[in-house]
C-alpha positions in Angstrom: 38.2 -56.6 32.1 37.9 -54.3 29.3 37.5 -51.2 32.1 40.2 -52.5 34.1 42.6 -52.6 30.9 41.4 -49.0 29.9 42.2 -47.4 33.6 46.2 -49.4 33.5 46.6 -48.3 29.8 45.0 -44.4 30.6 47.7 -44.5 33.6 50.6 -45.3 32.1 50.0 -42.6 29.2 49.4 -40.1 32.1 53.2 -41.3 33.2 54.4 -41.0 30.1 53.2 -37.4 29.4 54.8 -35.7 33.0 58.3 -37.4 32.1 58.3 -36.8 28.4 59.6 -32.8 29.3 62.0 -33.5 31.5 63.7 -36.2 29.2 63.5 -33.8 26.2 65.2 -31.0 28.7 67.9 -33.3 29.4 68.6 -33.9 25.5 68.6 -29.7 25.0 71.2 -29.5 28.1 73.5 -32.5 26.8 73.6 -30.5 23.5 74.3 -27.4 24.4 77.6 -28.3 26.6 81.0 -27.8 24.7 82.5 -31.0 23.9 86.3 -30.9 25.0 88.5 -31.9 22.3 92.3 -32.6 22.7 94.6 -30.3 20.2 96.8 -32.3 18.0 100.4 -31.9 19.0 102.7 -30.3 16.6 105.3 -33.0 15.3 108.7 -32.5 16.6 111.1 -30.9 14.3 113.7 -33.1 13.3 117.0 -33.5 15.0 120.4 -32.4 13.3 120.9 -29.4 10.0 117.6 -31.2 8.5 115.5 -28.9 10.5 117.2 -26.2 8.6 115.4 -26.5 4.9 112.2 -25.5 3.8 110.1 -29.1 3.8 107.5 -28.0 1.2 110.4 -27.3 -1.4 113.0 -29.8 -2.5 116.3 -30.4 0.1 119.3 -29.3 -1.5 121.8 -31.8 -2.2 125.9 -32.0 -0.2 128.6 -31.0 -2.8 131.6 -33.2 -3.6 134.6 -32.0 -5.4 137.8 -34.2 -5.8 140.1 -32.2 -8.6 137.4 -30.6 -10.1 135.7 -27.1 -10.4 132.9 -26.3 -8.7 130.6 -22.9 -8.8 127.7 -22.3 -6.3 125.5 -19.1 -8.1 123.7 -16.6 -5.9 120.2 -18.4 -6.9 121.2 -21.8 -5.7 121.5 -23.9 -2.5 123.6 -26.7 -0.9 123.6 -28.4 1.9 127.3 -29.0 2.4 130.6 -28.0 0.2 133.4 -29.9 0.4 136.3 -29.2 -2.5 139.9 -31.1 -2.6 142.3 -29.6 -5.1 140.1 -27.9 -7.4 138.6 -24.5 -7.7 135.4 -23.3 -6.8 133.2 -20.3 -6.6 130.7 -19.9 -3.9 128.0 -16.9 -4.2 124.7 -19.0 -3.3 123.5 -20.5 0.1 125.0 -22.8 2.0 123.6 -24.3 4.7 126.3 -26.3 6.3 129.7 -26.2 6.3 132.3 -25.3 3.6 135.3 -27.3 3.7 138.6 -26.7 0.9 141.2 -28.8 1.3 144.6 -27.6 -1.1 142.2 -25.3 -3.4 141.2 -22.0 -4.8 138.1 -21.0 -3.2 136.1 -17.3 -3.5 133.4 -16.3 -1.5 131.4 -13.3 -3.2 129.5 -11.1 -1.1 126.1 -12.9 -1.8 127.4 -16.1 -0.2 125.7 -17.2 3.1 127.5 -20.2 5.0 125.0 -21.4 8.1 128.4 -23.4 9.2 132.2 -23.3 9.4 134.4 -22.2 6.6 137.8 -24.3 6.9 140.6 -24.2 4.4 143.4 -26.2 4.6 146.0 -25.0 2.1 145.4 -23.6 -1.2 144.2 -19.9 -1.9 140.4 -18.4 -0.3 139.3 -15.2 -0.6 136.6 -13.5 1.3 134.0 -10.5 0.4 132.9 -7.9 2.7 129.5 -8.6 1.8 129.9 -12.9 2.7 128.2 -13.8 6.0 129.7 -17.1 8.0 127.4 -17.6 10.8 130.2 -19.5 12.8 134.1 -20.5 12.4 136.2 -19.2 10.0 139.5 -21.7 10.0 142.2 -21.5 7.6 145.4 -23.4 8.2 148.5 -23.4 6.1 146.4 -21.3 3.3 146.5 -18.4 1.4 143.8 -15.8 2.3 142.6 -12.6 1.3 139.9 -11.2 3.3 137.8 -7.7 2.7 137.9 -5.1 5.4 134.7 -5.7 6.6 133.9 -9.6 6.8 133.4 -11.0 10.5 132.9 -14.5 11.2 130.3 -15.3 13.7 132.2 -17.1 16.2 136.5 -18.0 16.1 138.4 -16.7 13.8 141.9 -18.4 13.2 144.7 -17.4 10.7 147.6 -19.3 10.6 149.9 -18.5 7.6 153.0 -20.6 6.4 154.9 -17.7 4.9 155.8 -16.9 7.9 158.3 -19.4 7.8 158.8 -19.9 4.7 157.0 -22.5 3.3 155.0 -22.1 -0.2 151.8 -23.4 0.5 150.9 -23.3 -3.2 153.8 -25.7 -4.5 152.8 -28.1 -1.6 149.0 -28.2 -3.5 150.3 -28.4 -6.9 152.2 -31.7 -5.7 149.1 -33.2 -3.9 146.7 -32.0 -6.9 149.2 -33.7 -9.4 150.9 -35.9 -7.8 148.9 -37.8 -4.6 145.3 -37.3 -6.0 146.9 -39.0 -9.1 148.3 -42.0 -7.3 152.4 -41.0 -7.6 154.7 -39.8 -5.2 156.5 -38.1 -8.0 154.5 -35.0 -9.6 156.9 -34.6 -12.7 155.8 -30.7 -13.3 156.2 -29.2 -9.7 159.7 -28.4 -9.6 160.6 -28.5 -5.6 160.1 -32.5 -6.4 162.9 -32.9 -8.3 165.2 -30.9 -5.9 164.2 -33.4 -2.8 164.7 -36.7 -5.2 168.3 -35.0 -6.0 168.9 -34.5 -2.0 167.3 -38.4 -1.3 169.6 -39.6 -4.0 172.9 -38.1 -2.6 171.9 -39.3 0.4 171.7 -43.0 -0.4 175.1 -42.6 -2.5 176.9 -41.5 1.1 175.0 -44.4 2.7 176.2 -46.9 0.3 179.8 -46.0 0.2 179.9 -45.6 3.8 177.6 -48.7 4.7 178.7 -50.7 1.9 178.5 -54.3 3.2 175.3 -53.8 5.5 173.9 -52.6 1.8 175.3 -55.5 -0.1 174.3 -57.7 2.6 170.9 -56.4 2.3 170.9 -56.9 -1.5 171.7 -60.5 -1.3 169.0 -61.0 1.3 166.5 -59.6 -1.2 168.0 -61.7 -4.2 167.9 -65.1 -2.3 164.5 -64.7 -0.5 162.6 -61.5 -1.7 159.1 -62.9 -0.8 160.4 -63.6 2.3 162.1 -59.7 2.5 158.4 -58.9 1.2 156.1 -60.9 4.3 158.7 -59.7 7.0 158.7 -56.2 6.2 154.9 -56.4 6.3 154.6 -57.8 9.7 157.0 -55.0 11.2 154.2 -53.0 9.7 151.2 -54.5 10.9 153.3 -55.0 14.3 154.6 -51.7 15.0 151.8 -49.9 16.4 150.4 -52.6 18.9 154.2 -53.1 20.2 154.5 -49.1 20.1 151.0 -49.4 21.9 152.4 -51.2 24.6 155.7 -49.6 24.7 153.8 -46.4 25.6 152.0 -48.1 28.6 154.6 -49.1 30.2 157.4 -47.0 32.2 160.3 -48.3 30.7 158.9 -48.3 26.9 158.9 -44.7 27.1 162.6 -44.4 26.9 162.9 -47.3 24.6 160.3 -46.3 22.3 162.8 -42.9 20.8 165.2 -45.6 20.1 163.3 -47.9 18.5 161.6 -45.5 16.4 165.4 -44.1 15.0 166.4 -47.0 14.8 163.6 -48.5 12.6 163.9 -45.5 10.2 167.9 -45.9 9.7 167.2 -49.9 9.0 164.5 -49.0 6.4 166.8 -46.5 4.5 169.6 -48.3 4.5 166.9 -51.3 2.9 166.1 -49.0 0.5 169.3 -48.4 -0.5 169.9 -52.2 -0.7 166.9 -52.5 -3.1 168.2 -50.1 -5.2 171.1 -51.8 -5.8 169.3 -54.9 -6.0 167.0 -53.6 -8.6 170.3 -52.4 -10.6 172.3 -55.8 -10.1 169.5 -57.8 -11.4 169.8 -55.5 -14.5 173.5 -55.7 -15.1 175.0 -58.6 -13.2 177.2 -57.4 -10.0 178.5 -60.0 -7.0 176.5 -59.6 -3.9 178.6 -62.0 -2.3 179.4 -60.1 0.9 182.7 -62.5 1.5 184.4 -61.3 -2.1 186.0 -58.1 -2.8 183.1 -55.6 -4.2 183.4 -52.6 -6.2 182.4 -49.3 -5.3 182.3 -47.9 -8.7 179.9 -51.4 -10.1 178.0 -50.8 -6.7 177.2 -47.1 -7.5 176.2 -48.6 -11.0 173.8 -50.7 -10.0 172.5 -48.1 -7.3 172.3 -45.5 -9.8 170.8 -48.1 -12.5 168.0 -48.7 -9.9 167.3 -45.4 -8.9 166.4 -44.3 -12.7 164.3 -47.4 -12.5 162.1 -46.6 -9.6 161.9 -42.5 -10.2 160.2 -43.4 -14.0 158.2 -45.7 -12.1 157.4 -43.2 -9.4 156.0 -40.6 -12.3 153.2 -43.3 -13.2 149.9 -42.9 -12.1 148.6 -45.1 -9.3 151.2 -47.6 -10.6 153.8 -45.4 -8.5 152.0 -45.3 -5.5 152.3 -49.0 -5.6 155.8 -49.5 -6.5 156.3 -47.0 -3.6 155.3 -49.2 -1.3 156.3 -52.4 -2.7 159.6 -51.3 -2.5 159.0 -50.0 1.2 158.1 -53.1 2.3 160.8 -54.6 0.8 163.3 -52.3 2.1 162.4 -53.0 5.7 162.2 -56.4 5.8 165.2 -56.7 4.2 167.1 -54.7 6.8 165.1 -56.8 9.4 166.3 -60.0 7.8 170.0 -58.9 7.6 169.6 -57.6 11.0 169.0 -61.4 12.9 171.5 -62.9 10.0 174.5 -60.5 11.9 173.2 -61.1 15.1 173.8 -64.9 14.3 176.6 -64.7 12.8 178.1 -62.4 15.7 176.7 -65.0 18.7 176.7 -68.6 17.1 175.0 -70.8 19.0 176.4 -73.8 20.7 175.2 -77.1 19.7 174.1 -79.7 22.4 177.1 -82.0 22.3 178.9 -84.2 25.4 181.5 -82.4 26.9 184.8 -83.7 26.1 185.8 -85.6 29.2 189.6 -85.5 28.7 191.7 -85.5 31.7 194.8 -82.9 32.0 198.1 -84.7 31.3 200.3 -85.7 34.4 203.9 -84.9 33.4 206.4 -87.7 34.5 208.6 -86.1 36.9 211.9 -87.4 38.1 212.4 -88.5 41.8 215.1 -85.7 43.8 217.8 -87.3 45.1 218.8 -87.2 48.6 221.5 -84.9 49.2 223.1 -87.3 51.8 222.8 -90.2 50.2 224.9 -88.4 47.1 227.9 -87.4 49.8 228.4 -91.1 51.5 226.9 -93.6 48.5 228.3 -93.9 45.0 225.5 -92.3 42.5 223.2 -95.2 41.2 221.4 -94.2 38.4 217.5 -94.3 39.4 216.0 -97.0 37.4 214.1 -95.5 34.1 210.5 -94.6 35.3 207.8 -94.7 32.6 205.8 -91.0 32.3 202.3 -92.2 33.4 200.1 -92.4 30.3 198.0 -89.8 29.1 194.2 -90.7 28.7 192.7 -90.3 25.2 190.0 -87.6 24.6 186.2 -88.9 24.2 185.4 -89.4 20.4 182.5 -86.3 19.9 179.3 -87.2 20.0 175.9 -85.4 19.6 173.4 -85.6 22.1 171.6 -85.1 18.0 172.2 -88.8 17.7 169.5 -91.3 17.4 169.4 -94.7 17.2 170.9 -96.5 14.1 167.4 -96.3 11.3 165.5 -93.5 12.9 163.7 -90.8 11.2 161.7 -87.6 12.4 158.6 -87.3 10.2 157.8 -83.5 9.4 154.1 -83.1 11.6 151.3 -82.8 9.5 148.7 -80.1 8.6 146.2 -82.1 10.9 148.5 -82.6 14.0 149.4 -79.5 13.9 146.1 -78.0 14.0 145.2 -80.6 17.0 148.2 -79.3 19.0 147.3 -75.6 18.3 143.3 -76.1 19.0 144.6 -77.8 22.5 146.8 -74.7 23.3 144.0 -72.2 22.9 142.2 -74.6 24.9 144.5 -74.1 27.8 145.2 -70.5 27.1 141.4 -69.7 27.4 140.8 -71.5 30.2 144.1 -70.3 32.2 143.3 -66.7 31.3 139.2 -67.0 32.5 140.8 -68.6 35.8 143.0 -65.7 36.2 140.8 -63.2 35.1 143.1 -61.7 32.5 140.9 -61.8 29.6 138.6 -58.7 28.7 136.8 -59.6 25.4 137.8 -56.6 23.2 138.5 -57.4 20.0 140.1 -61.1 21.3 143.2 -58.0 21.1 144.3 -59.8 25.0 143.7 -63.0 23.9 145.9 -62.9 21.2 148.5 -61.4 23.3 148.4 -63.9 26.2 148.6 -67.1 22.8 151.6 -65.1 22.0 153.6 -65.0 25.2 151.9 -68.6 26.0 153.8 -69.7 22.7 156.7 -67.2 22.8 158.0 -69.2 26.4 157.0 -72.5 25.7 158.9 -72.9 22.6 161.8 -71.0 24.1 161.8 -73.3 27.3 160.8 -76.7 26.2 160.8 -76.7 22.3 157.2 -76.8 22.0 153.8 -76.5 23.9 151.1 -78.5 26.3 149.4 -79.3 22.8 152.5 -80.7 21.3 153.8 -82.2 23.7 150.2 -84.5 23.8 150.5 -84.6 19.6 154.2 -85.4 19.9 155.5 -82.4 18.5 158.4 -80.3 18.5 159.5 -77.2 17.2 163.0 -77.1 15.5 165.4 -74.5 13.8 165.9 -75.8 10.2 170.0 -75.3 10.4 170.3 -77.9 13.1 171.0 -75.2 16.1 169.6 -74.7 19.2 165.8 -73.0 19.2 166.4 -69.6 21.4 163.9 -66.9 22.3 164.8 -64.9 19.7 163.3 -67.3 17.0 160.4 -68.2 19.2 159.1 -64.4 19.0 160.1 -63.9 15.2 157.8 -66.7 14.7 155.2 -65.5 17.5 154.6 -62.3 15.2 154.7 -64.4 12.4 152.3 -66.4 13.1 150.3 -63.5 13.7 151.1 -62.3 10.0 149.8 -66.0 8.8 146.7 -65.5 10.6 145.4 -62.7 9.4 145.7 -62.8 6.0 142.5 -65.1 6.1 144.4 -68.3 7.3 146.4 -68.0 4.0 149.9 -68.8 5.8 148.9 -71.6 7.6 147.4 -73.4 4.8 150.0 -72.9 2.7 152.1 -76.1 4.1 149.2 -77.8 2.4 150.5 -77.3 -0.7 154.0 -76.7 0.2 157.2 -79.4 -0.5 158.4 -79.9 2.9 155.3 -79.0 4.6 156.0 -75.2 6.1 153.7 -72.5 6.8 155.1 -68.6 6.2 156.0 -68.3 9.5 158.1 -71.4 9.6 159.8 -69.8 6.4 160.5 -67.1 8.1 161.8 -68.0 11.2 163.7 -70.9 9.7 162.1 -73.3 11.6 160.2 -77.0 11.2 157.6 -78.7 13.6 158.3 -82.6 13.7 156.8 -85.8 15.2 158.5 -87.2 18.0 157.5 -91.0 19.0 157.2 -90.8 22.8 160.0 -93.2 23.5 162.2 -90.3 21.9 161.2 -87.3 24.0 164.2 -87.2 25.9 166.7 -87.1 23.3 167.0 -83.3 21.4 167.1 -82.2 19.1 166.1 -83.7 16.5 166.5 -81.9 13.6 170.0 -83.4 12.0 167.8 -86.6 11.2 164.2 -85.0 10.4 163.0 -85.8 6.9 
């Protein structure tokens, strides 16, 4: 055993020894080969003017200048420069643009601009030494530029003087007058001379539009808040109808028309304010049935237009008298507007015809000529004239029977009907394909018109008709498509203001939202039984 152990353990060393080299020449060959390595990738530069600053140093900062100087030395940086009505001197680096709006800007000849230089009003002035690697834009301003300064790319000039407009006095106004919240800039001259022309103007209006004024006047002195919502919905209004005006043919040649004629209703609003403003400060009849007097009426228009102009020369508070008194104007004018249209086309109530039949005149039998010649005369026996039937009493088709009421609908019923006419509108419009989800813009459209026409046709909708309701005009005339729109967009107004005019019937006496105030209109529960029987506003409580 022990010699046969000794031979197997002598030939396995013997084994060992031959393949010992070759495995320690594989090692030496494994280590001398190159190893391939992968080079890192260089990170990508960022996108956008970032890629422009130095990332080891700190990025310089965008400047922002409203009214205030500014000054950019020839050691510093910015990333952009934007001044409104202030000065400011620019002699470092800029690496974006450099944007002065009704300023005084100067750009030494150690500036560098990596963007566009645009001016809009105000004063620049450019070195020869100034570099502006792209556009140089200056519109409606003042410049001054050395012989030798080139833009890098466009360069556009376009001077006012040319026609004669100071470019300067029209930044002094904004500087001290719009960035300070007042139309009315008491220290820039030119000001005063355009009040003087406005006021002029509203004195010819007034004495040659002196009832549309007055009647203007006495809208805003029985129902200002009214005046105030109305004028704010021809706001909000006027550039979605405008909007649609323009996409159609015909609104093209409307849309001239309507513009004028918007503008000469607001002036001659604003000239009914004024007067209003004056006649609540010394008394004056607004009645537009009574004799006025021109002299008390340019009084009170001359009393209101000291008021406003001291009002105007108020910071920020004259900004918002300014508009207040916009508003006002227009929706006065608006108001006064549908009151003449009334007045001119009363409407016709619903009564039964009077069913009187034309009187037949007794008429005397002709004699016989022959019977005259041979026969004595015999008087003709007296004849009775047949009698003439009485006229039908009047009576409304308004009456109801003798102890019946009309309940005003409630806030609940009312938002059951209008839930149900969405309902239907939705659903009608997804059958039809007509609604594109942008904005619900169309939806609010097509619950509009759906509204507009129903109440115009039939008094009131699918959903009220299921709730029992019915939409009445509060003066006990006929609903006509007129009112049905002016509540349409005022019920638009009502929405969205957060809901606010719909829930004010919640706290309201006789239960009406704004647009039901404004419209002169009430909604009102009709038992079923009564359906048949408008209207029913003579005997609504």
């Amino acid at each position: 055993m022990n010699l046969r152990f000794r031979s197997v353990l002598a030939l396995l060393l013997l084994v060992a020894a031959a393949r010992l080299p070759a495995v320690a020449a594989a090692q030496q060959s494994d280590a001398a080969a190159p190893v391939e390595r992968v080079a890192p990738q260089d990170p990508e530069p960022p996108l956008g003017p970032v890629d422009q600053f130095d990332y080891d140093g700190p990025r310089p900062s965008p400047v922002l200048r409203v009214g205030a100087d500014f000054t950019l030395n020839a050691a510093d940086e910015a990333r952009e420069v934007v001044i409104v009505s202030g000065r400011s001197q620019i002699a470092g680096h800029v690496h974006g643009d450099l944007v002065v709006i009704f300023g005084d800007c100067r750009i030494a000849d150690t500036a560098t601009i990596d963007g566009s230089v645009t001016v809009i009003g105000g004063t620049v002035s450019v070195a020869a030494g100034a570099r502006v690697e792209q556009a140089f834009v200056a519109i409606g301003a003042d410049v001054t530029e050395a012989p030798g300064f080139t833009p890098g790319q466009e360069h556009v000039v376009v001077d006012p003087g040319a026609v004669g407009i100071d470019i300067g006095a029209l930044g002094a106004w904004v500087a001290q007058g719009l960035l300070m919240g007042r139309p009315i800039a008491p220290t820039v001259t030119w000001v005063w001379i355009v009040v003087g022309a406005f006021f002029l103007v509203y004195v010819m209006i007034l004495l040659s539009a002196e009832r549309p004024v007055r009647r203007c006047a006495q809208t805003l002195n029985a129902r200002p808040l009214t005046a105030f919502l109305t004028g704010l919905l021809v706001l909000l209004l006027a550039s979605p109808i405008a909007l649609l005006l323009i996409v159609s043919v015909a609104g093209l040649v409307v849309l001239p028309f309507a513009c004028c004629g918007l503008i000469a209703a607001w002036v001659v609003g604003k000239v009914g304010v004024l007067r209003w403003i004056g006649a609540r400060a010394i008394p004056e009849s607004l009645d537009p049935e009574l004799p006025a007097s021109r002299a008390a009426a340019v009084r009170s228009l001359l009393i209101g237009a000291v008021a406003l102009t001291l009002a105007y020369m108020v910071p920020v508070l004259g900004m918002l008298a300014w508009g207040t008194t916009g508003v006002l104007a227009l929706g006065a004018a608006v108001l006064t507007i549908f009151e003449g249209y009334r007045r001119e086309n009363p409407s016709v109530p619903r009564a039964a015809k009077l069913r009187a039949a034309p009187a037949v005149p007794a008429v005397a039998p002709t004699p016989n000529p022959v019977f005259m010649a041979s026969e004595p005369l015999i008087a003709p026996p007296p004849t009775s004239p047949l009698p003439t039937p009485q006229a039908a009493p009047y009576v409304a088709e308004a009456s109801l029977p003798d102890g019946v009421t009309l309940q005003r609908a409630t806030f609940r019923e009312r938002l059951a009907a209008f839930a149900l006419d969405v309902v239907v509108v939705l659903i009608t419009a997804i059958a039809l394909d007509l609604l594109e989800f942008r904005g619900g813009r169309n939806f609010v459209l097509l619950l509009l018109l759906y509204h507009v026409a129903f109440w115009a046709a039939k008094g009131t909708t699918i959903g009220g008709i299921i709730c029992q309701l019915r939409l009445v005009r509060a003066d006990g005339q006929p609903l006509q498509l007129g009112d049905a729109f002016i509540r349409g967009l005022a019920g638009i107004l009502s929405g969205v203001v957060a809901g606010l005019g719909f829930l004010w019937m919640l706290k309201a006496p006789e239960r009406e939202t704004w647009h039901d105030k404004i419209a002169g209109t009430m909604v009102v529960k009709v038992p079923r039984h009564l359906q048949a029987e408008p209207p029913w506003t003579r005997h609504a409580t």
